[in-house]
PDB file of the backbone (N, CA, C, O) and the ligand in Angstrom, with CONECT records:
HET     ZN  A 101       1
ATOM      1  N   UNK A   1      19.818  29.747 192.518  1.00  0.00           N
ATOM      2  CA  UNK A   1      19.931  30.810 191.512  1.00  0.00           C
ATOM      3  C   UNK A   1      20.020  32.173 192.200  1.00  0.00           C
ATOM      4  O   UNK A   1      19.142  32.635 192.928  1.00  0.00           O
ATOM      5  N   UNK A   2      21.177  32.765 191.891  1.00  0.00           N
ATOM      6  CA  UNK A   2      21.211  34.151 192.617  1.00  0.00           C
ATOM      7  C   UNK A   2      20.972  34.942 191.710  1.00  0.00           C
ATOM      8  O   UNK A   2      21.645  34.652 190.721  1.00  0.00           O
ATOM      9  N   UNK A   3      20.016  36.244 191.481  1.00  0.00           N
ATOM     10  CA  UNK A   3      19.510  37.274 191.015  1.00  0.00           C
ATOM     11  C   UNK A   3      19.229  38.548 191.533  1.00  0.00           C
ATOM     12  O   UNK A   3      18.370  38.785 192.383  1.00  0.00           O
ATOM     13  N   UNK A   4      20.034  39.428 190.958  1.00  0.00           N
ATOM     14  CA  UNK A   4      19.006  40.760 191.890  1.00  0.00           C
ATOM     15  C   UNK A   4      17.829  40.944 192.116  1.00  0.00           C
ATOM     16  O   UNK A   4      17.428  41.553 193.108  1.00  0.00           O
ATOM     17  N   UNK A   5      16.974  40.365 191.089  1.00  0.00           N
ATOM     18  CA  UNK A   5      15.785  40.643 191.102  1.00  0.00           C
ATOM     19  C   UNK A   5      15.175  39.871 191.549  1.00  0.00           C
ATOM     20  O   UNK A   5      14.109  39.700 190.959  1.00  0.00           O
ATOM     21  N   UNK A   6      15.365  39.185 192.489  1.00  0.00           N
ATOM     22  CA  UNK A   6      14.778  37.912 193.269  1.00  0.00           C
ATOM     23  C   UNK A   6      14.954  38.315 195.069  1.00  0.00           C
ATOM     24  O   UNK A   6      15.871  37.998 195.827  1.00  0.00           O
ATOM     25  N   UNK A   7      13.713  39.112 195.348  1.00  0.00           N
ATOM     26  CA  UNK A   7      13.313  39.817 196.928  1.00  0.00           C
ATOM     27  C   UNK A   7      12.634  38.786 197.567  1.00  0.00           C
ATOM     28  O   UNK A   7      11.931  39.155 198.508  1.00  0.00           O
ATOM     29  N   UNK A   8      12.647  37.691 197.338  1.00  0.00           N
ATOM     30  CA  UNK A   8      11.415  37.186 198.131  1.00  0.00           C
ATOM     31  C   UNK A   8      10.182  36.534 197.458  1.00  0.00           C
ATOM     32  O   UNK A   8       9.141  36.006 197.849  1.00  0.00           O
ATOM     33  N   UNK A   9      10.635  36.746 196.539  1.00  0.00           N
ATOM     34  CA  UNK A   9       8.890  36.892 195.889  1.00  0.00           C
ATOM     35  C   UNK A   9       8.358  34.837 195.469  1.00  0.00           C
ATOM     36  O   UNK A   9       7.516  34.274 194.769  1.00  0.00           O
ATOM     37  N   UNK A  10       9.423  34.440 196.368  1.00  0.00           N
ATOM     38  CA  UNK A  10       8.935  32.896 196.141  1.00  0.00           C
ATOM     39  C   UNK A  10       7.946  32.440 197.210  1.00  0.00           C
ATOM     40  O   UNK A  10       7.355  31.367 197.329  1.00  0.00           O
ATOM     41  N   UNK A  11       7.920  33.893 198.192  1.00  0.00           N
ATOM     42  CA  UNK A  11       7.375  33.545 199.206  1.00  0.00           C
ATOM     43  C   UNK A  11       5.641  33.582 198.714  1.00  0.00           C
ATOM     44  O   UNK A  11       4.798  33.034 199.423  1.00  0.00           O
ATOM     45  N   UNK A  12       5.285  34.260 197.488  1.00  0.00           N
ATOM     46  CA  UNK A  12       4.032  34.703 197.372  1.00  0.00           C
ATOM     47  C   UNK A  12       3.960  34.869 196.146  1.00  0.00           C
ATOM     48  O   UNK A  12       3.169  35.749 195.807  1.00  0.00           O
ATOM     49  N   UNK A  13       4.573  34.272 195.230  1.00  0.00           N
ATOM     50  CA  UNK A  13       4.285  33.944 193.512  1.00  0.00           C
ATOM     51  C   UNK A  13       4.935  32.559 192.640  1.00  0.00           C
ATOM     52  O   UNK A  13       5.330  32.327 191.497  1.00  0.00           O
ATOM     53  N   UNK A  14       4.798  31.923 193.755  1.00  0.00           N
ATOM     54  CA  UNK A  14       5.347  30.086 193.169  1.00  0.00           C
ATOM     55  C   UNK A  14       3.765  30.247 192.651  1.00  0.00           C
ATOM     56  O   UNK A  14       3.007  31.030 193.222  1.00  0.00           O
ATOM     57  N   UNK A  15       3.339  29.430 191.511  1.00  0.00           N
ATOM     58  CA  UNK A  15       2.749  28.369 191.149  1.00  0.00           C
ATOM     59  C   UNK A  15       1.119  29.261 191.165  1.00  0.00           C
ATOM     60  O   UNK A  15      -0.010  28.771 191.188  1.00  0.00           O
ATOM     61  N   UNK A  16       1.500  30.573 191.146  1.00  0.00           N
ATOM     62  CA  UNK A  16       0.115  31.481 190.343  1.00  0.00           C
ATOM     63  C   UNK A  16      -0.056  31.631 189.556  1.00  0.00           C
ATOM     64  O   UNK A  16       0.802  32.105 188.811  1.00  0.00           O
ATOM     65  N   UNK A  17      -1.305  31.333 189.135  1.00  0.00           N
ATOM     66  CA  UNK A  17      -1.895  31.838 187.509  1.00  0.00           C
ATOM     67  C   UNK A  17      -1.650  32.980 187.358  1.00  0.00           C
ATOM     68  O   UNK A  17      -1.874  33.833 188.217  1.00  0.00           O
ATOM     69  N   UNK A  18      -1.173  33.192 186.299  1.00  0.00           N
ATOM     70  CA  UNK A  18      -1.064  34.710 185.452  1.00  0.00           C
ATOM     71  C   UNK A  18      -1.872  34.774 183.863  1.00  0.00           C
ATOM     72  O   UNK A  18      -1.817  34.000 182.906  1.00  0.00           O
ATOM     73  N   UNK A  19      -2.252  35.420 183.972  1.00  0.00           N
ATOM     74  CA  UNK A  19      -2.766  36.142 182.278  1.00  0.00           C
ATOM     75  C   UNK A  19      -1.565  36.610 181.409  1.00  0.00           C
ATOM     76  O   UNK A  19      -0.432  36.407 181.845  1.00  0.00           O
ATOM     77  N   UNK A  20      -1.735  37.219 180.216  1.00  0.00           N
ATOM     78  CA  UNK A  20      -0.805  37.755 179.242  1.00  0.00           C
ATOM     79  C   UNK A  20      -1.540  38.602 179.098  1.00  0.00           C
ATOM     80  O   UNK A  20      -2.728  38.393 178.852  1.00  0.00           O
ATOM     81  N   UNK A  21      -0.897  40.071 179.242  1.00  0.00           N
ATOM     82  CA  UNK A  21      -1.847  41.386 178.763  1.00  0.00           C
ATOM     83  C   UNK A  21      -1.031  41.466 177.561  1.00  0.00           C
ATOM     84  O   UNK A  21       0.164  41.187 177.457  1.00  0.00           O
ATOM     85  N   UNK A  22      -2.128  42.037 176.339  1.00  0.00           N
ATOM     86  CA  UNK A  22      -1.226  42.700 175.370  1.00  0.00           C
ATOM     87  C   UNK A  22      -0.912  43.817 175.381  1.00  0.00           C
ATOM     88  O   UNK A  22      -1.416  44.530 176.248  1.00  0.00           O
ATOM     89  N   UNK A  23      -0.102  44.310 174.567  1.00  0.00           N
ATOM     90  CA  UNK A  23      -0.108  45.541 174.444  1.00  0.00           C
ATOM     91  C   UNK A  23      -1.090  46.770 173.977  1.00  0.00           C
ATOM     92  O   UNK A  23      -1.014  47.898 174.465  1.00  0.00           O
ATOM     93  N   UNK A  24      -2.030  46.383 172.952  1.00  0.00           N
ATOM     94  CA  UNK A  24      -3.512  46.823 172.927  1.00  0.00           C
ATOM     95  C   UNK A  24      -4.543  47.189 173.896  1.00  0.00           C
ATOM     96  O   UNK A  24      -5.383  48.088 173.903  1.00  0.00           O
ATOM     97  N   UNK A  25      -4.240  46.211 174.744  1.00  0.00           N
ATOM     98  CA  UNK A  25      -5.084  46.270 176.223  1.00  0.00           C
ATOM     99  C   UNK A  25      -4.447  46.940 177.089  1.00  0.00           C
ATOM    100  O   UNK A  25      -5.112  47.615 177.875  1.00  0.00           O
ATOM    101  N   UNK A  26      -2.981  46.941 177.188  1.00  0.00           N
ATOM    102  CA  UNK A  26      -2.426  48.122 178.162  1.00  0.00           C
ATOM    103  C   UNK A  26      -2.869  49.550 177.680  1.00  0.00           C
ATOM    104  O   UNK A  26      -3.424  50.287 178.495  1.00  0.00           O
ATOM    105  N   UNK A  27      -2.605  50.062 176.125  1.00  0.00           N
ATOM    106  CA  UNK A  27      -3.066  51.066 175.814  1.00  0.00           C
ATOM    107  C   UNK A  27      -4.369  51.387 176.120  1.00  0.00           C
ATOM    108  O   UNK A  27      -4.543  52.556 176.463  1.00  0.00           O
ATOM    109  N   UNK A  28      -5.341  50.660 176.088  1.00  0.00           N
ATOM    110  CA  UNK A  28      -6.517  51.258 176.746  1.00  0.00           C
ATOM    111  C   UNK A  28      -6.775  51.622 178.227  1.00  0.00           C
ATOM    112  O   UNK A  28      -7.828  52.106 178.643  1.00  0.00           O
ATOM    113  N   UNK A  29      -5.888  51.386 178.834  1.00  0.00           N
ATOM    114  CA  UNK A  29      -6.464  51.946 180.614  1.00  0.00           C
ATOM    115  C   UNK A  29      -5.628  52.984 180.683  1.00  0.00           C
ATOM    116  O   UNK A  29      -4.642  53.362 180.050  1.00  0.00           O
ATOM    117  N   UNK A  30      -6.266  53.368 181.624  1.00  0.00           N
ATOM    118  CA  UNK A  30      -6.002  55.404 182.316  1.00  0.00           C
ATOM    119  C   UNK A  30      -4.250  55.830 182.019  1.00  0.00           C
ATOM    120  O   UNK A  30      -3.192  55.253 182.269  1.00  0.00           O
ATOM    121  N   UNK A  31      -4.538  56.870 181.495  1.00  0.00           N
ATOM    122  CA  UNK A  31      -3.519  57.302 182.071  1.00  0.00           C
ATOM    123  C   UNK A  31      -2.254  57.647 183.027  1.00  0.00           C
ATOM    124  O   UNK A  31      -1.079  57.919 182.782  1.00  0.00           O
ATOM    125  N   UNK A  32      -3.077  57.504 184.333  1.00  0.00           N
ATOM    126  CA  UNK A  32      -2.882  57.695 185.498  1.00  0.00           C
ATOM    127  C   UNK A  32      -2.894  56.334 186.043  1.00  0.00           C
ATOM    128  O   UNK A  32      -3.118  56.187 187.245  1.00  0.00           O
ATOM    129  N   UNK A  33      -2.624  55.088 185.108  1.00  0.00           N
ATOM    130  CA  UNK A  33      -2.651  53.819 185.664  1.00  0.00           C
ATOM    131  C   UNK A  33      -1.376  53.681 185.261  1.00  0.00           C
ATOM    132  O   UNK A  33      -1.004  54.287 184.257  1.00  0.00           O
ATOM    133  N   UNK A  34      -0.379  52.747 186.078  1.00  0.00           N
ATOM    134  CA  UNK A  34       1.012  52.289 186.087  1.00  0.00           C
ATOM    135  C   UNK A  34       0.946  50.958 187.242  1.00  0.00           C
ATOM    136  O   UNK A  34       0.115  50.607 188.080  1.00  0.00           O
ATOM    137  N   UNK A  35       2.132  50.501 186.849  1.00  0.00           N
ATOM    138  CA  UNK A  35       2.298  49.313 187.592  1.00  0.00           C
ATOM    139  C   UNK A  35       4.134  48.902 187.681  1.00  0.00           C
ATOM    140  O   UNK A  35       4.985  49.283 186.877  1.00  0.00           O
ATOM    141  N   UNK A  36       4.297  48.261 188.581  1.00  0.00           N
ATOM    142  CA  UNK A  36       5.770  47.938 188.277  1.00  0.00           C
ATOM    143  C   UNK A  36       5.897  46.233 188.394  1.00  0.00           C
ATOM    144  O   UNK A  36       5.165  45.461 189.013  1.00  0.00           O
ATOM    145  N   UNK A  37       7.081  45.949 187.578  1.00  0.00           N
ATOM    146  CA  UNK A  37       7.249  44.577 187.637  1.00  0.00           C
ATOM    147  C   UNK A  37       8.018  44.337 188.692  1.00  0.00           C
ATOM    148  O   UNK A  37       9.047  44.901 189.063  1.00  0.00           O
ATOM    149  N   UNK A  38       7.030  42.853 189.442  1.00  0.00           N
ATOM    150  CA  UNK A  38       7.630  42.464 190.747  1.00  0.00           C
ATOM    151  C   UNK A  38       8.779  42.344 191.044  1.00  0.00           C
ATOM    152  O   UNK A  38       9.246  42.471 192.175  1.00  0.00           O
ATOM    153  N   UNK A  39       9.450  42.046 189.892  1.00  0.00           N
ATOM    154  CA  UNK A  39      11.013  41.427 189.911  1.00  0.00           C
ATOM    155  C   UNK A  39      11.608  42.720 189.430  1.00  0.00           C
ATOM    156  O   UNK A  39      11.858  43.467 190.375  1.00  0.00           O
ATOM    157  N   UNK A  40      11.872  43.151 188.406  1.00  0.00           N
ATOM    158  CA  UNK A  40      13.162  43.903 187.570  1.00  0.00           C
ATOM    159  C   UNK A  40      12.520  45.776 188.486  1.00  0.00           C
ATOM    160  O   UNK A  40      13.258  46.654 188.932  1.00  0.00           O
ATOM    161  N   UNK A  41      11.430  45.765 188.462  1.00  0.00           N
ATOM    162  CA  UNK A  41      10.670  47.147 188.978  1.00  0.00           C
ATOM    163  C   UNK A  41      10.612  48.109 187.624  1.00  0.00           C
ATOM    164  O   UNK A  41      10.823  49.299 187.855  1.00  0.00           O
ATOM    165  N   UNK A  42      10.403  47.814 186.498  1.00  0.00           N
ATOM    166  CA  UNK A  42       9.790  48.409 185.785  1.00  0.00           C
ATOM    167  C   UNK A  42       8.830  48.502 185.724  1.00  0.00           C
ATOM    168  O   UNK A  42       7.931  47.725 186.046  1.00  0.00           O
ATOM    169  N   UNK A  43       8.798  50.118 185.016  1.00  0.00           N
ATOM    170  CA  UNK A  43       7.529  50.685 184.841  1.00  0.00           C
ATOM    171  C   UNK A  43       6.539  49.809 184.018  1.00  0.00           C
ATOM    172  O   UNK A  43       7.177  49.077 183.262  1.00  0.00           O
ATOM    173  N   UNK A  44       5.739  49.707 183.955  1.00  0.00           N
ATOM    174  CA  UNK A  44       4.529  49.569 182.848  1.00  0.00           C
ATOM    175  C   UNK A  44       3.013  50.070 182.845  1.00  0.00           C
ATOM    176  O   UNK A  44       2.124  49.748 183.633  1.00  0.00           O
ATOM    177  N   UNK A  45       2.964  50.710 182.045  1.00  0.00           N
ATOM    178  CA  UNK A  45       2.345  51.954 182.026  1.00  0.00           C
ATOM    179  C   UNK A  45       1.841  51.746 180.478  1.00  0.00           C
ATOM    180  O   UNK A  45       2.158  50.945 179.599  1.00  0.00           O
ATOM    181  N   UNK A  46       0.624  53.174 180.571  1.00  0.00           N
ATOM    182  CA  UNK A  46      -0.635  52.701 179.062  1.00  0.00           C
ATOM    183  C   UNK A  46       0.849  52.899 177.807  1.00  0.00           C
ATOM    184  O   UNK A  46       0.829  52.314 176.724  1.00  0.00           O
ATOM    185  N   UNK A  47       1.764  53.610 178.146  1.00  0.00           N
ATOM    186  CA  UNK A  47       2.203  53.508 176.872  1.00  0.00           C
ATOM    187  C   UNK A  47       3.244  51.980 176.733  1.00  0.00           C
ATOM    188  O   UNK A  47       3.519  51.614 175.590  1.00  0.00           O
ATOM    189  N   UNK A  48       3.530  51.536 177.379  1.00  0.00           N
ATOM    190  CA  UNK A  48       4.205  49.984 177.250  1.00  0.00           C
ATOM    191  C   UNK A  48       3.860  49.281 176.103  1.00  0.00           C
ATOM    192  O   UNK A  48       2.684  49.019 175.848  1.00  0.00           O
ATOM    193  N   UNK A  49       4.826  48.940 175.362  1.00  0.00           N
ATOM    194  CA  UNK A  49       4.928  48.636 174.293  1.00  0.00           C
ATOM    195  C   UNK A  49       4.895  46.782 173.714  1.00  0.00           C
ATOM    196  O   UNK A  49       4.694  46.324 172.589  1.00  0.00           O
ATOM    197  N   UNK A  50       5.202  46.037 175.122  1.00  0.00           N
ATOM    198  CA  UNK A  50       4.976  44.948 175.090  1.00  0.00           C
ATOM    199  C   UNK A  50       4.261  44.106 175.784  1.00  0.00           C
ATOM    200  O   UNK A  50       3.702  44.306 176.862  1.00  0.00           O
ATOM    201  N   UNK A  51       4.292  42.982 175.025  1.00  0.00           N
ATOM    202  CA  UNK A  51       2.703  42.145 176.342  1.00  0.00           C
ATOM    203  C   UNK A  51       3.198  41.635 177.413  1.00  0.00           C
ATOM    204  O   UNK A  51       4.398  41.489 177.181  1.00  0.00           O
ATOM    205  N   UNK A  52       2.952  41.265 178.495  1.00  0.00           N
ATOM    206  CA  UNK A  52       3.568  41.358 180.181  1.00  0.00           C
ATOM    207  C   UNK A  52       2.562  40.552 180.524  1.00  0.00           C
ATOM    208  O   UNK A  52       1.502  40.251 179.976  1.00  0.00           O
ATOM    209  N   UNK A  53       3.197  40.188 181.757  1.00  0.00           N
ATOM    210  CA  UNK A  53       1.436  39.231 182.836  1.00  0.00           C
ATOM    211  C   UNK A  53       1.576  39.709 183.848  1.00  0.00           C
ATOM    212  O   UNK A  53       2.547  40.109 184.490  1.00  0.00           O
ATOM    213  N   UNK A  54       0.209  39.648 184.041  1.00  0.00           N
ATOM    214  CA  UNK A  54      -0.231  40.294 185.277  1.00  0.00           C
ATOM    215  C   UNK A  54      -1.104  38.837 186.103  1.00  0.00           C
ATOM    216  O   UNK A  54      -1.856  38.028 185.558  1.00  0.00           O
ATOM    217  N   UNK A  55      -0.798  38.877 187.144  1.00  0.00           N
ATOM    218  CA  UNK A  55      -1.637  37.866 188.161  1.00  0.00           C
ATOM    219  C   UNK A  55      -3.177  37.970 187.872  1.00  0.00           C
ATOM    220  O   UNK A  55      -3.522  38.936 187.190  1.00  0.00           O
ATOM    221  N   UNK A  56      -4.321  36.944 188.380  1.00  0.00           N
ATOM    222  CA  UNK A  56      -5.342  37.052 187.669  1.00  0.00           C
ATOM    223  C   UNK A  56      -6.419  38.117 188.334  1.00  0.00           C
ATOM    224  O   UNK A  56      -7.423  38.349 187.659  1.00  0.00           O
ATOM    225  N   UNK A  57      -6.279  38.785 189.626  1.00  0.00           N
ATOM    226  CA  UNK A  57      -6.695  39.865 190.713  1.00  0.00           C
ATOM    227  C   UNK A  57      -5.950  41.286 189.704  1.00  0.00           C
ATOM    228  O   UNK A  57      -6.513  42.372 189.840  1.00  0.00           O
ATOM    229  N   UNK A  58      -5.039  41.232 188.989  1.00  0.00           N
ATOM    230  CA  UNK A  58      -4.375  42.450 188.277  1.00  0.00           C
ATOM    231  C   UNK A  58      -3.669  43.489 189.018  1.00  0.00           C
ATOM    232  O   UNK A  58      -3.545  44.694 188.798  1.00  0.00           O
ATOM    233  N   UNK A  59      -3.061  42.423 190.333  1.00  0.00           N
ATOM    234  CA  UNK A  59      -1.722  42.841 191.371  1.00  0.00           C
ATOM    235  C   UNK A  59      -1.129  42.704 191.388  1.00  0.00           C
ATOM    236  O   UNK A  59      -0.436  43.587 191.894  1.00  0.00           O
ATOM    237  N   UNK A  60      -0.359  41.383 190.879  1.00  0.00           N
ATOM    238  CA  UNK A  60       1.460  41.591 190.548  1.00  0.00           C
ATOM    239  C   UNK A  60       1.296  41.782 189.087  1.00  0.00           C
ATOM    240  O   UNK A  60       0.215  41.469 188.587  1.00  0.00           O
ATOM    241  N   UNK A  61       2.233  42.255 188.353  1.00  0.00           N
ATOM    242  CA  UNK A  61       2.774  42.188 186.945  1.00  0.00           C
ATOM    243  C   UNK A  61       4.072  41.734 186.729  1.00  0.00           C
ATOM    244  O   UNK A  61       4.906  41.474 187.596  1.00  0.00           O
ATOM    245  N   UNK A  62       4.197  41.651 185.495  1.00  0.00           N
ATOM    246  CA  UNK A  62       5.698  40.625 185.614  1.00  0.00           C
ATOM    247  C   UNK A  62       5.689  41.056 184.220  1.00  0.00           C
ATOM    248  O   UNK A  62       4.736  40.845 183.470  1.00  0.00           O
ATOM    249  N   UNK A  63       6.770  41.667 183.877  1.00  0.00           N
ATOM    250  CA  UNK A  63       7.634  42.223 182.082  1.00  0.00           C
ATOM    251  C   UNK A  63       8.095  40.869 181.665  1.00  0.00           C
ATOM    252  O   UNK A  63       8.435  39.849 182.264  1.00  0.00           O
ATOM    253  N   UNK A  64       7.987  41.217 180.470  1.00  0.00           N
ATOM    254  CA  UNK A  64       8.344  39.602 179.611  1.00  0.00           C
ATOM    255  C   UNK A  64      10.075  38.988 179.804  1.00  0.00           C
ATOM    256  O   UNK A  64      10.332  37.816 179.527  1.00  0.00           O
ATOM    257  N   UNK A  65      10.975  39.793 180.222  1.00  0.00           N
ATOM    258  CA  UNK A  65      12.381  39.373 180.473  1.00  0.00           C
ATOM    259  C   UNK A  65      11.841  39.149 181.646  1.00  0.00           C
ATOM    260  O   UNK A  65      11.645  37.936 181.572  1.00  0.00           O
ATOM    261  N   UNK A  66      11.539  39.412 182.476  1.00  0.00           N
ATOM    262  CA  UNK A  66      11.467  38.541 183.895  1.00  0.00           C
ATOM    263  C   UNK A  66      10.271  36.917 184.236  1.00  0.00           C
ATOM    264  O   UNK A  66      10.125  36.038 185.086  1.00  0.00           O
ATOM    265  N   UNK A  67       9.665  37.371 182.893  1.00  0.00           N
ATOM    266  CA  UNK A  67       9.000  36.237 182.902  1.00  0.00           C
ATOM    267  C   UNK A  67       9.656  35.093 182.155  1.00  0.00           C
ATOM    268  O   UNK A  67       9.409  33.988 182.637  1.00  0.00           O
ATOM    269  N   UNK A  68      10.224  35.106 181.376  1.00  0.00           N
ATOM    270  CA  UNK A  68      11.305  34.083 180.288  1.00  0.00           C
ATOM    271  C   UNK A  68      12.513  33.541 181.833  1.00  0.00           C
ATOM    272  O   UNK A  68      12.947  32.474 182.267  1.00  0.00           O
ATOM    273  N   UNK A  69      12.617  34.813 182.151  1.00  0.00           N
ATOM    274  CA  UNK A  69      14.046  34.290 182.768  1.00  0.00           C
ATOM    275  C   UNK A  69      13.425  33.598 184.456  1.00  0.00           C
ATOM    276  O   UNK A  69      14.200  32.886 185.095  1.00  0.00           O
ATOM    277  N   UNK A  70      12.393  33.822 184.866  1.00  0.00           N
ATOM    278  CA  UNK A  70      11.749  32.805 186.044  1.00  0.00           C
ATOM    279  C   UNK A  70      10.684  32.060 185.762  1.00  0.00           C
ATOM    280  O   UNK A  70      10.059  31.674 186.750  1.00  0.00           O
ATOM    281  N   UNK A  71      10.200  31.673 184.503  1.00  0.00           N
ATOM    282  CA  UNK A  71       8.969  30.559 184.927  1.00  0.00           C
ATOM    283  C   UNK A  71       8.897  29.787 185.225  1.00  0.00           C
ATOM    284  O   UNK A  71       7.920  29.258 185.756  1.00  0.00           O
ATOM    285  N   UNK A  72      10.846  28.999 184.817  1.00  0.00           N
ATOM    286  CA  UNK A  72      10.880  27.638 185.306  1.00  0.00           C
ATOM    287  C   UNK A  72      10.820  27.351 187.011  1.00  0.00           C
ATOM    288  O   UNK A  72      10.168  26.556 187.689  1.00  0.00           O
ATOM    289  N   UNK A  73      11.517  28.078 187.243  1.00  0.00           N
ATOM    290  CA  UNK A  73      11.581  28.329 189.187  1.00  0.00           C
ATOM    291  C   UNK A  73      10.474  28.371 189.937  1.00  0.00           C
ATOM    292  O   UNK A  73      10.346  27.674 190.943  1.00  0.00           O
ATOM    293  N   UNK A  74       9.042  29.688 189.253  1.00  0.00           N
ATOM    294  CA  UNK A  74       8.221  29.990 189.765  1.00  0.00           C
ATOM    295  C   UNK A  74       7.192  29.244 189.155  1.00  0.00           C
ATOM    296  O   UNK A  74       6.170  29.907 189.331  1.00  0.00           O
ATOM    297  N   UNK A  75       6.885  28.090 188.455  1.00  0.00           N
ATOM    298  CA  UNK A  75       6.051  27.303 188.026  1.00  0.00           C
ATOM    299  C   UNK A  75       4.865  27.928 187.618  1.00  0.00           C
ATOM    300  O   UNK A  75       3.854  27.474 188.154  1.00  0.00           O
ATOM    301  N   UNK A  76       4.676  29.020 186.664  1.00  0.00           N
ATOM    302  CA  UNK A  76       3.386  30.045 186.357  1.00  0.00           C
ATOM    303  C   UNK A  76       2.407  29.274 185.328  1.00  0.00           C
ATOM    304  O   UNK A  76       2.634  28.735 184.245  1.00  0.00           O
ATOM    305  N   UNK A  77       1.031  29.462 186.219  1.00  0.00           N
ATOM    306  CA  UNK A  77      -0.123  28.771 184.965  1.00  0.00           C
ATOM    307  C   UNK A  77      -0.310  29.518 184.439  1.00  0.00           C
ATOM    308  O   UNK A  77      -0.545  30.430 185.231  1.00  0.00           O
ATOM    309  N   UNK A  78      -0.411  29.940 183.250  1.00  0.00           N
ATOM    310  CA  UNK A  78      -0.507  31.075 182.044  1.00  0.00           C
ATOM    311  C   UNK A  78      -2.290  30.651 181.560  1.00  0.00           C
ATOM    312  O   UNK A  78      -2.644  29.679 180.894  1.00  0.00           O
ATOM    313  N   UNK A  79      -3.082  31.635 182.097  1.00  0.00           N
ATOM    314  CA  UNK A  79      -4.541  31.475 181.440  1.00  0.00           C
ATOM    315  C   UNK A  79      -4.807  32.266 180.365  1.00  0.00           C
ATOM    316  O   UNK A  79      -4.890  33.463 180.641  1.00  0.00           O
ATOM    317  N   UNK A  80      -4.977  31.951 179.162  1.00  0.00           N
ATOM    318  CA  UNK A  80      -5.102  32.491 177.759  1.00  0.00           C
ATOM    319  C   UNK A  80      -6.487  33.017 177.808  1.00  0.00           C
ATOM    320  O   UNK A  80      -7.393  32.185 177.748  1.00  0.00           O
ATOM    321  N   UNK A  81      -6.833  34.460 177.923  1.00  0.00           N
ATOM    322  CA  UNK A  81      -8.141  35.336 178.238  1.00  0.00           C
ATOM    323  C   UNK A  81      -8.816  35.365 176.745  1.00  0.00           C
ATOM    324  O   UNK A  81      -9.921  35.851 176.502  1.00  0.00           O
ATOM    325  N   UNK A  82      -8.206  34.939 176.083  1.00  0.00           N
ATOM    326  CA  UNK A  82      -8.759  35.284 174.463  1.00  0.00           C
ATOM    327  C   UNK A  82      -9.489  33.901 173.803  1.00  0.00           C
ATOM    328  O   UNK A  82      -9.949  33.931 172.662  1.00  0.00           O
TER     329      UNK A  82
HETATM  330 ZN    ZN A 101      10.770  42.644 185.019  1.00  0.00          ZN2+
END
């Protein structure tokens, strides 16, 4: 599968658990908190409007089009925090 948005990152996100942040929960942290998605490099930030995953340490993030379009490849355990 060739993708732009595919740097490497099989080297160090095959087959990690990720969470689902909502969007409720992004709105509550800092201001001055941002993050980018590993793959596409969007922003996501307190005002982000949709729910995204973040690894379970809350160091990679991953936007929901990059997560639809690699889970099958990157085999992600999705842990439901709720
Ligand atoms: Zn993305």
């Amino acid at each position: 599968m060739e993708d732009w948005r595919l740097t490497g990152q099989d080297k160090y996100m095959k087959n990690i658990e990720l969470k689902l942040v909502k969007p409720d929960e992004i709105k509550k942290r800092s201001s001055l908190w941002h993050e980018h998605c590993e793959f596409c490099m969007e922003t996501i930030d307190n005002t982000y409007k949709e729910p995204c995953y973040c690894s379970m340490d809350d160091y990679r993030w991953i936007c929901m089009q990059c997560f639809n379009d690699f889970k099958d490849i990157f085999n992600w355990v999705v842990t439901n925090n709720d």
